[in-house]
N, C-alpha and C positions, 0 to 999 in steps of 0.2 A: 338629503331630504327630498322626498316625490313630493310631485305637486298634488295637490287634492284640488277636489272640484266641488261644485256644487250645482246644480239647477235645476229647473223649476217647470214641470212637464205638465198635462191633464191631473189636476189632481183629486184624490177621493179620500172619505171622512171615514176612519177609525171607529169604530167606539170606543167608550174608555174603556180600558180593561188593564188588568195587570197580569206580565207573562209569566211562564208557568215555570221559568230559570232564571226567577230574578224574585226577591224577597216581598210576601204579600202582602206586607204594611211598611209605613216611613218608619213606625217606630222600630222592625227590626233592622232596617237597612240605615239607621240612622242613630237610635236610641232614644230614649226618653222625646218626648215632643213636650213643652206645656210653654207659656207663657213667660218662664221665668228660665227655659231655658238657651245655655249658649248659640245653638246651633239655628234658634228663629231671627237671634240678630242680623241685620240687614240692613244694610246702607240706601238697598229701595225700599220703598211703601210698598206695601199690597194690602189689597181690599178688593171686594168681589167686583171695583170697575176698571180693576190692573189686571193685566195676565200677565205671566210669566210665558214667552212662547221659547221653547227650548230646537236651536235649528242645528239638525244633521247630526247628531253627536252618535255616529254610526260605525262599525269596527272600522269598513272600510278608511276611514279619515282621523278617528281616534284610535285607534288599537295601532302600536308601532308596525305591526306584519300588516296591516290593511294595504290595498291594492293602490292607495293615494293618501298615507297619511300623513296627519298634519305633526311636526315635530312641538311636543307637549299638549297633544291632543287629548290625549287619556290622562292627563292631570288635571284636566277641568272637571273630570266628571264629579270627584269630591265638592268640587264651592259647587255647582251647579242643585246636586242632591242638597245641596245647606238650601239652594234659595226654592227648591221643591217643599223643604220642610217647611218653611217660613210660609210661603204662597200657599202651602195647603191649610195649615191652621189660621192664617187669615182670610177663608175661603174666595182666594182670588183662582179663577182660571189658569186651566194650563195645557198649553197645547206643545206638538212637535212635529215639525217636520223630519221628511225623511225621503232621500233619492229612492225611486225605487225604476230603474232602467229594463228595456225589454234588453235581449242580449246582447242582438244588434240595435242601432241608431245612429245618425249623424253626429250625434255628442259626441261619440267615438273615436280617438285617430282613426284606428279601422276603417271607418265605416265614412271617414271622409271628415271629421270633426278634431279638434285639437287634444283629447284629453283621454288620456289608457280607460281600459275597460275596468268600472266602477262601479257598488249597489247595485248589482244585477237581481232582478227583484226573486224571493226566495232562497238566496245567498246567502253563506255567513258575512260578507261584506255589507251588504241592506241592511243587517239585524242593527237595531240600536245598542251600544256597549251595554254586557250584560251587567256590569255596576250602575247602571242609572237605572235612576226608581222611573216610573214609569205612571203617572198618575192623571193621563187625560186623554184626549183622540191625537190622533197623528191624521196629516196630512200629507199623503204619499204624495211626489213629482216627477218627471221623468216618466208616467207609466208609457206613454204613447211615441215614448222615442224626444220630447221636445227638452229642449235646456231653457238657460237662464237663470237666473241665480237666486233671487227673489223667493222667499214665501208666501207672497203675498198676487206674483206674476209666473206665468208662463211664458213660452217665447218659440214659436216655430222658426225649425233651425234654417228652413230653405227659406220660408216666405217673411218670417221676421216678424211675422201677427203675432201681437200678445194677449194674452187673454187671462182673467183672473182666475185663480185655484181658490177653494173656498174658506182661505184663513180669514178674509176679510169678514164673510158673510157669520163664520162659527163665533168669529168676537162679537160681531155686531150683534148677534142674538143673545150674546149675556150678556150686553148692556157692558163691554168695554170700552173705555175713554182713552186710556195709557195700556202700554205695554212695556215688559223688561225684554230686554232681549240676551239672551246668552246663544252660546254653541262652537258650530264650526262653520266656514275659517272668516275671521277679521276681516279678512280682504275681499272676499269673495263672497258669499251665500250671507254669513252677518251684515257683510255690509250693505247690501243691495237689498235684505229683508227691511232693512231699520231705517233704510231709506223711504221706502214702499209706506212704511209704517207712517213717519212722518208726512210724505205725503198726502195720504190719505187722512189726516186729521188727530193720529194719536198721539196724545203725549210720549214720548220713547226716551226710554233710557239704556245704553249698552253695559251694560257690567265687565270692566278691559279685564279682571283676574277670572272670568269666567268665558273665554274665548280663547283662540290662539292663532296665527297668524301663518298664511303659506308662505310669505317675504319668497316672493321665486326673482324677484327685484331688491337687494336689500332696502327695507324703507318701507317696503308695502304698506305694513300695518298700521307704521305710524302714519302714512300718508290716509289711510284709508281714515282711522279716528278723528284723524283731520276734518277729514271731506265730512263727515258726522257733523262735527262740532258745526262746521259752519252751515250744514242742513237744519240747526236747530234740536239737534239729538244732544242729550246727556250721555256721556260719558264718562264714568266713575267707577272706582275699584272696591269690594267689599268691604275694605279694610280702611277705605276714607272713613273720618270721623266730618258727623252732621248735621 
């Protein structure tokens, strides 16, 4: 198993848009959408003051050839598209993150940092997995070379200065309270987002069958859900009954 990474550089706002290799509606990348179907059931609530924020779910870390991926990375992307369908028919917000690195950076072993060359930005590695639906703005990180792992922070690798990316600012402008948190990886980039989240005042929930874990220690992940729980985060799987 490679280690993946994740972190959290200058980051800049997407528009929404849906790509041009990936299906133009939920209903065909999913099927039927209504009220009384299976696939909007969901263990979270949404409503337009929840978002769904989806982090990293990128070839590089989900796709098994990815340059760092995470082992069952790309089985998430199925539950994740269910909690797309569900959050878009309750019109709750949805955002994603997404590394996106210059070539070089300190992130880099190379270049003097810990982690192999990653989401170099216009890569097939940065692209998000071409089976995730894709239905809000992304927040790119990493563009300026900085890590850390957070969606919600940035972090200079020399000076240590953190600074905020504008995930905070895109929820606060819809009138977000609570956020779900899905993606890539447990240990890393989820966990340090859901952290961010919680500190900052929002309600959080992680969804555990919608993640998946680097364990480059075995134990990681479950240590990571841990460190959640006791931060105040929910932690729950689709499939709990509620």
């Amino acid at each position: 198993m490679r280690r993946p990474g994740g972190d959290a550089g200058p980051a800049f706002f997407c528009p929404f848009r849906a790509s041009h290799d990936r299906p133009s509606t939920l209903q065909a990348a999913l099927g039927p959408v209504s009220a009384g179907c299976g696939t909007l059931r969901s263990v979270a609530h949404y409503d337009p003051s929840t978002a769904l924020v989806i982090v990293d779910v990128q070839n590089d870390f989900a796709d098994p050839g990815g340059g760092l991926s995470v082992s069952g990375g790309d089985r998430v992307v199925s539950v994740i598209n269910r909690e797309i369908a569900t959050a878009t028919a309750a019109g709750a917000p949805i955002v994603y993150t997404q590394d996106w690195h210059p070539a070089s950076t300190p992130h880099f072993a190379k270049d003097g940092g810990i982690w192999p060359v990653h989401c170099v930005a216009d890569s097939w590695g940065a692209e998000l997995h071409p089976s995730l639906v894709v239905a809000g703005p992304t927040v790119r990180k990493g563009v300026d070379g900085e890590d850390g792992y957070s969606g919600f922070t940035m972090r200079d690798p020399v000076t240590g200065q953190t600074v905020p990316t504008e995930l905070e600012t895109i929820l606060r402008e819809r009138g977000v309270s609570r956020v779900v948190v899905t993606g890539l990886a447990t240990d890393y980039c989820v966990k340090a987002t859901a952290l961010d989240a919680a500190r900052l005042g929002f309600g959080t929930t992680v969804l555990t069958d919608a993640i998946a874990a680097v364990d480059l220690v075995p134990g990681d992940g479950d240590r990571a859900l841990a460190e959640l729980t006791e931060a105040g985060v929910t932690t729950v799987s689709t499939g709990d009954e509620r």
